[in-house]
Structures are given as C-alpha cells and as structure tokens.
MIMIKOL-575309 format. One record per residue: x, y, z of N, C-alpha, C in turn; residue in three letters. Coordinates in Angstrom, 2 decimals. Each point is the difference from the previous one (the first is absolute). Example, Ala and Ser with C-alpha at 12.3 -4.5 7.8 and 13.67 -1.06 7.14 Angstrom:
BEGIN
BADO, n.x, n.y, n.z, ca.x, ca.y, ca.z, c.x, c.y, c.z, code
BADO, 13.19, -5.69, 7.80, -0.89, 1.19, 0.00, 0.90, 1.20, 0.00, ALA $
BADO, -0.35, 1.05, -0.72, 0.82, 1.19, 0.06, -0.77, 1.09, 0.73, SER $
//
This chain:
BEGIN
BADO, n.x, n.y, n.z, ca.x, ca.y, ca.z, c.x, c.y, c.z, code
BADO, -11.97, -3.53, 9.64, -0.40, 1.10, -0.83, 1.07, 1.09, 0.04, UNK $
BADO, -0.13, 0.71, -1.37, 1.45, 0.66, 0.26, -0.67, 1.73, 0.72, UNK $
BADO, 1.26, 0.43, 0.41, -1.24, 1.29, 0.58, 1.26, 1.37, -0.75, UNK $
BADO, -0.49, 0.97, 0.19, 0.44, 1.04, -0.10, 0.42, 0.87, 0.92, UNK $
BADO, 1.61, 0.36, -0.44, 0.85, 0.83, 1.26, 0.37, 1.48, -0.53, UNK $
BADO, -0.37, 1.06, 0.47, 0.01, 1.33, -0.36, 1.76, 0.65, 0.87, UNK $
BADO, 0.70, 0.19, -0.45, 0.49, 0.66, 0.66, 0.60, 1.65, -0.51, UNK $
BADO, 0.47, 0.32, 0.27, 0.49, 1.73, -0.10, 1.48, 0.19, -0.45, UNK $
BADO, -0.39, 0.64, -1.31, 1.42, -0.02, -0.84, 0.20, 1.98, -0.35, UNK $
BADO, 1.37, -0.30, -0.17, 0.30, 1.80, -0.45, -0.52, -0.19, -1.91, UNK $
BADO, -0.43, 0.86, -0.88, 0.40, 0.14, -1.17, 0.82, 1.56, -0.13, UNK $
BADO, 0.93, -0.19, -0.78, 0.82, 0.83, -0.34, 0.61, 0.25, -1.30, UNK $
BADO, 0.12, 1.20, -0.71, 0.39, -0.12, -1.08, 1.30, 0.54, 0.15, UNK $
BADO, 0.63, 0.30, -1.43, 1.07, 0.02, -0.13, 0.84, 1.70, 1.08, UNK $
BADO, -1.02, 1.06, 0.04, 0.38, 1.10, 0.46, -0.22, 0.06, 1.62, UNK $
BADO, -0.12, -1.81, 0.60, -0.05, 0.60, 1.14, -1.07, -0.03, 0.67, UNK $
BADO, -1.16, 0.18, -0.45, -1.39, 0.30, 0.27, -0.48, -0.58, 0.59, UNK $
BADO, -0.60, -0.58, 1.05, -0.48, -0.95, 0.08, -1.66, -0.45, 0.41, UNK $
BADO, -0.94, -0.87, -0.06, -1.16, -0.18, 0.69, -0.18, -1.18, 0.55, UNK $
BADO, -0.78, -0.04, 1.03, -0.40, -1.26, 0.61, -0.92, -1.26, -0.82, UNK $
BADO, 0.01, -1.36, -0.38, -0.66, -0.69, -0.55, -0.39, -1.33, 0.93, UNK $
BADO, -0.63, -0.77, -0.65, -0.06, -1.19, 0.52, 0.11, -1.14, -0.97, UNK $
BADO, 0.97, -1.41, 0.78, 0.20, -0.84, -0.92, -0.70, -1.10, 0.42, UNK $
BADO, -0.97, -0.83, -0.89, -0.72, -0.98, 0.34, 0.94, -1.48, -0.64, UNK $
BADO, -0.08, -0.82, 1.66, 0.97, -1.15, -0.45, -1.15, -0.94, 0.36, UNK $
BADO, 0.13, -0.89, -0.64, -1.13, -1.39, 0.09, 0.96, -1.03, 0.20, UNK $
BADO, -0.38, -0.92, 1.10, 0.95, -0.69, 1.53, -1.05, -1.01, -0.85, UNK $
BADO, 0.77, -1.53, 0.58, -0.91, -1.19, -1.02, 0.05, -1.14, 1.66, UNK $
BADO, -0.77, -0.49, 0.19, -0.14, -1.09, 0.98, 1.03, -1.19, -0.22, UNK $
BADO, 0.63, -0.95, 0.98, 0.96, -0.91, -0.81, -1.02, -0.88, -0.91, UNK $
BADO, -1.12, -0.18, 0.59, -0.80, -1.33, -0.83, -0.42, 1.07, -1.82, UNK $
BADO, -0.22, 0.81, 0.04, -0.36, 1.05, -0.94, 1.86, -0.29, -1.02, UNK $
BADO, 0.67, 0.38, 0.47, 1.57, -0.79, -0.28, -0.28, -0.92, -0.80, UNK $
BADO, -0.07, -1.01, 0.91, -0.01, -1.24, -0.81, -0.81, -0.24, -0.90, UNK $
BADO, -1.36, 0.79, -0.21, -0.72, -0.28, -0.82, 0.75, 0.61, -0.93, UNK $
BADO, 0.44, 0.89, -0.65, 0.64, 0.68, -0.42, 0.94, -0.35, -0.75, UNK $
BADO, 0.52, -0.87, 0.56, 0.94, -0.45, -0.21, 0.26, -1.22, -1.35, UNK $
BADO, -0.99, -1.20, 1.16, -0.46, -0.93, -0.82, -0.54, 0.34, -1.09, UNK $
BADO, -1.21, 1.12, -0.38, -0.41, 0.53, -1.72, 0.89, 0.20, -0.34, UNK $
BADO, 0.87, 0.68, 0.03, 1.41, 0.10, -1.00, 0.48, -1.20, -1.02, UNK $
BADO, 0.31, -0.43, 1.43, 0.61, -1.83, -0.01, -0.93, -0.23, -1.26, UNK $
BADO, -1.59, -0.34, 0.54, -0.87, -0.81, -0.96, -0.14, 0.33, -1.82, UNK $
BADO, 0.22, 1.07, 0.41, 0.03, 1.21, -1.49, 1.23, -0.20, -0.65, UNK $
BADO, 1.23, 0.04, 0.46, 1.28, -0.25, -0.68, 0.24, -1.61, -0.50, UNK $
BADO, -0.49, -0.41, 0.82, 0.01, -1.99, 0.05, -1.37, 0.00, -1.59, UNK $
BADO, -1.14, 0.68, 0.28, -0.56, -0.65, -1.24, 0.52, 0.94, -1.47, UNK $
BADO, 0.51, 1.28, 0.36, 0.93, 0.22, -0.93, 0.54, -0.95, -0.92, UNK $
BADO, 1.05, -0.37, 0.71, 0.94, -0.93, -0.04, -0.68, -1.40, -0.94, UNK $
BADO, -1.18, -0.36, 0.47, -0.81, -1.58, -0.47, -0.45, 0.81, -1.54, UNK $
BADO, -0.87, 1.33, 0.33, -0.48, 0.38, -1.57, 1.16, 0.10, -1.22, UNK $
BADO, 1.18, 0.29, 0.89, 1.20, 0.51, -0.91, 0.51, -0.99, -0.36, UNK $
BADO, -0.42, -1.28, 0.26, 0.63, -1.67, -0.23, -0.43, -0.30, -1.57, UNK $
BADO, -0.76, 0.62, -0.28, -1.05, -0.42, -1.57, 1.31, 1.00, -1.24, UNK $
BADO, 0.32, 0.63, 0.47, 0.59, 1.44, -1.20, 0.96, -0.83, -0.31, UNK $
BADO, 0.20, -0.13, -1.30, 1.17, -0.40, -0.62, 1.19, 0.72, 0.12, UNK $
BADO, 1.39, -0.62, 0.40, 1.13, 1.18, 0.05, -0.19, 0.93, 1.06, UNK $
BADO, -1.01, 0.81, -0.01, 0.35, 0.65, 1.61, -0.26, -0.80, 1.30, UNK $
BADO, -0.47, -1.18, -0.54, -0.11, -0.54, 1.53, 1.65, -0.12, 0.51, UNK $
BADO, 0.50, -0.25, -0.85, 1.66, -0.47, 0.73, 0.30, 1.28, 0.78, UNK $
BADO, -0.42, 0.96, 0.01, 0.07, 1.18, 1.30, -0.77, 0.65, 0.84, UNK $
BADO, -1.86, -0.03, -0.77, -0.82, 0.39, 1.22, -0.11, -1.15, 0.70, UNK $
BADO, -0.25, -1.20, 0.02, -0.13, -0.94, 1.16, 1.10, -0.29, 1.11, UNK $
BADO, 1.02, 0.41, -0.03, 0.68, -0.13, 0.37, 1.05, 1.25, 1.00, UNK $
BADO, -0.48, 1.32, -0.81, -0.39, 1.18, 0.66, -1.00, -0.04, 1.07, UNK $
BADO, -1.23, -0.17, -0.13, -1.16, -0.20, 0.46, -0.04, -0.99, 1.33, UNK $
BADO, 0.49, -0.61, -0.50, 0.24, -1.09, 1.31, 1.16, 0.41, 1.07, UNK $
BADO, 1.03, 0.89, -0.36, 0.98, 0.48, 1.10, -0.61, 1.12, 0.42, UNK $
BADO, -0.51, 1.06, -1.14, -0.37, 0.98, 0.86, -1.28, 0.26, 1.07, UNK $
BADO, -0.62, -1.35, 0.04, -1.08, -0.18, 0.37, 0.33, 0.03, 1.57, UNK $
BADO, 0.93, -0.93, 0.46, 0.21, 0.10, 1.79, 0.88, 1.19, 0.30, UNK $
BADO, 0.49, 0.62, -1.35, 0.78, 1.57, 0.66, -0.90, 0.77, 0.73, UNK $
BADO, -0.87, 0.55, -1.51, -1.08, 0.82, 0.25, -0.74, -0.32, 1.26, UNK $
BADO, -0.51, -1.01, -0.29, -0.98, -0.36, 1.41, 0.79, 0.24, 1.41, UNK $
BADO, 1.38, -0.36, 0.14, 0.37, -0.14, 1.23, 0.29, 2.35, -0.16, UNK $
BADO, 0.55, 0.29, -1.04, -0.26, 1.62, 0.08, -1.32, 1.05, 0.83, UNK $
BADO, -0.99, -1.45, -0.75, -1.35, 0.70, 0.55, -0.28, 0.09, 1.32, UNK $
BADO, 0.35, -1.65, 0.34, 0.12, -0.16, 1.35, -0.04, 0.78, 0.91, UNK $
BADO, 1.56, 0.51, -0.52, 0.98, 0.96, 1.11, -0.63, 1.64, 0.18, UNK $
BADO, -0.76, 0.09, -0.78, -0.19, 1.24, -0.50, -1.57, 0.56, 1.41, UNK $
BADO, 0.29, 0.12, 1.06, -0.70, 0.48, 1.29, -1.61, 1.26, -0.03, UNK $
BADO, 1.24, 0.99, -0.99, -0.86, 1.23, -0.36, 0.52, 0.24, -1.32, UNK $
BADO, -0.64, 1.21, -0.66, 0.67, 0.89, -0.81, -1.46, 1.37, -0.07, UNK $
BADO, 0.96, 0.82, -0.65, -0.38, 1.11, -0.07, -1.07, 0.26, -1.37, UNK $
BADO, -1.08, 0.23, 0.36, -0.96, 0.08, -0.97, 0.12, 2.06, -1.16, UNK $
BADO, -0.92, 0.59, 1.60, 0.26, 1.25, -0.74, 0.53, 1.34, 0.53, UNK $
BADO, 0.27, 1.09, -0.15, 0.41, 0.88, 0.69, -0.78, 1.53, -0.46, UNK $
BADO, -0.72, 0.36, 0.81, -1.05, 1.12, 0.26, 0.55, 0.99, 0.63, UNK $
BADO, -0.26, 1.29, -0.64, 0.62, 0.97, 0.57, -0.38, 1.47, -1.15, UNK $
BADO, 0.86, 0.98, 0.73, -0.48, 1.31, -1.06, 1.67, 0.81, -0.90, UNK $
BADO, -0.18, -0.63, -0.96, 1.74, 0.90, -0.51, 0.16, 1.29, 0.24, UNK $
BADO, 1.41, -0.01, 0.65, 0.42, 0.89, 0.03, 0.51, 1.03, -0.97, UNK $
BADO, -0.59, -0.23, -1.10, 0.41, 0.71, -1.22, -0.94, 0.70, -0.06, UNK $
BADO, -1.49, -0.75, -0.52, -1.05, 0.75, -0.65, -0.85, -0.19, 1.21, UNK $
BADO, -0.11, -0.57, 1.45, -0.55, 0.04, 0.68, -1.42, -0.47, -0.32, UNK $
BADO, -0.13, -0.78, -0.88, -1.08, -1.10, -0.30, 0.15, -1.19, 0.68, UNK $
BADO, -1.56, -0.54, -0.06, 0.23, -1.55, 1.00, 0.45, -0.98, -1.01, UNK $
BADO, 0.91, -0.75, 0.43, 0.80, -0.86, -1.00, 0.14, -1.40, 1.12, UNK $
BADO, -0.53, -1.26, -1.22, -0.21, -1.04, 0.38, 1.27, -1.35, -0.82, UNK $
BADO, 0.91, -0.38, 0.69, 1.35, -0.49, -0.72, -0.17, -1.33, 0.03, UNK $
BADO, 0.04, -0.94, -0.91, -0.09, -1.20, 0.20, 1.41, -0.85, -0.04, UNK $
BADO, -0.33, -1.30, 0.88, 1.72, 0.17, 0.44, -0.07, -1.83, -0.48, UNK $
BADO, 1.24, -0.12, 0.16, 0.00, -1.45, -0.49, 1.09, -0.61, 1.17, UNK $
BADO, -0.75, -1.44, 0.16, 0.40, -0.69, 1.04, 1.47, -0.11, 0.19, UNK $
BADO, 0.97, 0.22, -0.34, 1.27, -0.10, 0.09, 0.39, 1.78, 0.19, UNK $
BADO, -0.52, 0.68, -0.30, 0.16, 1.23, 0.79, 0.21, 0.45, 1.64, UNK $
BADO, 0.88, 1.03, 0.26, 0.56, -0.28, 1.36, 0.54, 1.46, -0.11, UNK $
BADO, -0.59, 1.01, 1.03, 0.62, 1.25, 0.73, 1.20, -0.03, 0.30, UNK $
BADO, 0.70, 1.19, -0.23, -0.25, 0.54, -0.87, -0.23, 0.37, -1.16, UNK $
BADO, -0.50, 0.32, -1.13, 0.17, 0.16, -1.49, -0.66, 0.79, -0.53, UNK $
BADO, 0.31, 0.16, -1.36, -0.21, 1.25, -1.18, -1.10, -0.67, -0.36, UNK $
BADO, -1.30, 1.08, -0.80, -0.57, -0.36, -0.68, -1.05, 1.10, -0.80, UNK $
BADO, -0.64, -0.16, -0.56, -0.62, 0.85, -0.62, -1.29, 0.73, 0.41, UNK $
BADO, -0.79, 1.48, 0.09, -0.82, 0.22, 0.36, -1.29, -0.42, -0.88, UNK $
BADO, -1.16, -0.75, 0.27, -1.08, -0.46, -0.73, -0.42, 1.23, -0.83, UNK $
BADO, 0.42, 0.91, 0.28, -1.47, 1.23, -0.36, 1.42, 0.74, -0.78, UNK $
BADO, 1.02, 0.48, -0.12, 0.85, 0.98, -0.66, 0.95, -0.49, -0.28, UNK $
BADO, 0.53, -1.41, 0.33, 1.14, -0.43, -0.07, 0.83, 0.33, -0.03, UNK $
BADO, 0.24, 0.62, 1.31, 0.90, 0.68, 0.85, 1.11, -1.00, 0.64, UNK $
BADO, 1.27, -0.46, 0.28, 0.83, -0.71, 0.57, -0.45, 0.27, 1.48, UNK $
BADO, -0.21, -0.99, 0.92, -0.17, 0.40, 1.43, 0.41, -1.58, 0.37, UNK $
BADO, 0.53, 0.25, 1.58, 0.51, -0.78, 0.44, -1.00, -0.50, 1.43, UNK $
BADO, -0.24, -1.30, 0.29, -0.47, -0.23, 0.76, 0.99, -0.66, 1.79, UNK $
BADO, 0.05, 0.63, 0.66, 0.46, -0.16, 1.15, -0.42, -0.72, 1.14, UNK $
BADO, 0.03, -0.56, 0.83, -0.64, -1.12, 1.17, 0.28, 1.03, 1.28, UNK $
BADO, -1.30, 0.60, 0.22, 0.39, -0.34, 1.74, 1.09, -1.08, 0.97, UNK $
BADO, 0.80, 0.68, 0.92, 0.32, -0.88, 1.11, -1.28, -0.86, 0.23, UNK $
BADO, 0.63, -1.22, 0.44, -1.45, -0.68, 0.84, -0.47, 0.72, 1.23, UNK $
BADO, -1.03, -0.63, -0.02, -0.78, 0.90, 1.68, -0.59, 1.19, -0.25, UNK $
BADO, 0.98, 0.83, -1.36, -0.30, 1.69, 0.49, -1.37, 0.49, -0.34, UNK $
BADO, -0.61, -1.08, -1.20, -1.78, 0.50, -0.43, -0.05, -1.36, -0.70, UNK $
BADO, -0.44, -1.14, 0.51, -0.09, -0.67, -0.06, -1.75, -0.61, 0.08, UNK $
BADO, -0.96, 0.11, -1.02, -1.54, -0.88, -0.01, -0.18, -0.62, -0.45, UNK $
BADO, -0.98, -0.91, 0.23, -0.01, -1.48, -0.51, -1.71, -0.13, 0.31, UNK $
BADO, -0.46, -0.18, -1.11, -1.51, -0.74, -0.28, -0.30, -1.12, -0.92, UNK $
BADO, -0.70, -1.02, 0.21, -0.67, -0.81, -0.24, -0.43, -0.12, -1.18, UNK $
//
C-alpha cells in the first residue's frame, strides 16, 4: 500500500519572503511497483492489438505501442516516490495555498501561487532538519 510522506519545505517568492510549507510525497511498495508497472505494460500492449484494425495508422501505432510499452513500464518501475502536493501559506498574499505537483517534479523549483498567481519558489529542507512522516 502506498503511504504518505509529509515533509517540510521553504515557499518563497520572488522578494525573498519566505514561509514554511509542507510537501506530501507518496513512497509506492516494490510489489505496488510492479503492479504498476505491469498495467502500463497491459494498457500499451492492448493499445497496440486495438490499433492493429486502423487502416494506415497501424504501420505506426502498433509498433509505437509495442516499444513504448517496456519503456514506460520499466519508467514506472523505477519511479520509488514522487511528489503529490505542496501545502503551505504564500508569501505574497499570505493565503493558504495548495500546489499540485507532478511526478517528475524535483526541489528546487518555480511555480505558481494557487490563489494570486504569484511566482514562488519551493525549497527542500536539509534532511534531518524537520523531517515527519505519517501513514
């Protein structure tokens, strides 16, 4: 089961400012992995069989479909955690602002405030220094 990891990030905007947030990362089990993995696989592979019927485009989705099928999957594989969302209060308008982050996202980086769309930057704690973790 996959669980949820809270840890403690700076937000900061462009002048400097900064407030304390928290970034929620969701950690995946290896068997959770592989499941994971394999749907990909199964989904790109019957891709690939539905895309066998199309006249003319089959000469490139089946054949697409079928390579990108053990990329992706072995991508998914690899893929341990990622970063779901990031909670916190801007330092602009000092509203609670909730950032949604996408799995290939990685501290540091720019991004936008939910509520004013304000540029603010999200920062990582050192490890150790506020570091929680729940279930």
């Amino acid at each position: 089961m996959s669980t949820m990891i809270h840890r403690t990030i700076r937000i900061e905007n462009a002048d400097k400012q900064s407030n304390i947030g928290q970034l929620c990362i969701t950690t995946y089990s290896p068997q959770e992995r592989t499941s994971r993995a394999i749907k990909i696989l199964a989904l790109l592979w019957g891709l690939a069989i539905v895309t066998l019927f199309i006249p003319l485009a089959h000469f490139v989705l089946v054949p697409g479909f079928l390579i990108a099928g053990p990329i992706i999957a072995y991508k998914r594989y690899q893929m341990a955690e990622h970063p779901s969302t990031a909670d916190g209060e801007c330092p602009t308008c000092k509203q609670p602002s909730s950032i949604h982050l996408e799995p290939s996202d990685t501290l540091p980086m720019w991004t936008y405030c939910s509520t004013n769309n304000d540029p603010v930057q999200l920062i990582d704690y050192p490890q150790g220094e506020a570091d929680t973790t729940s279930a």
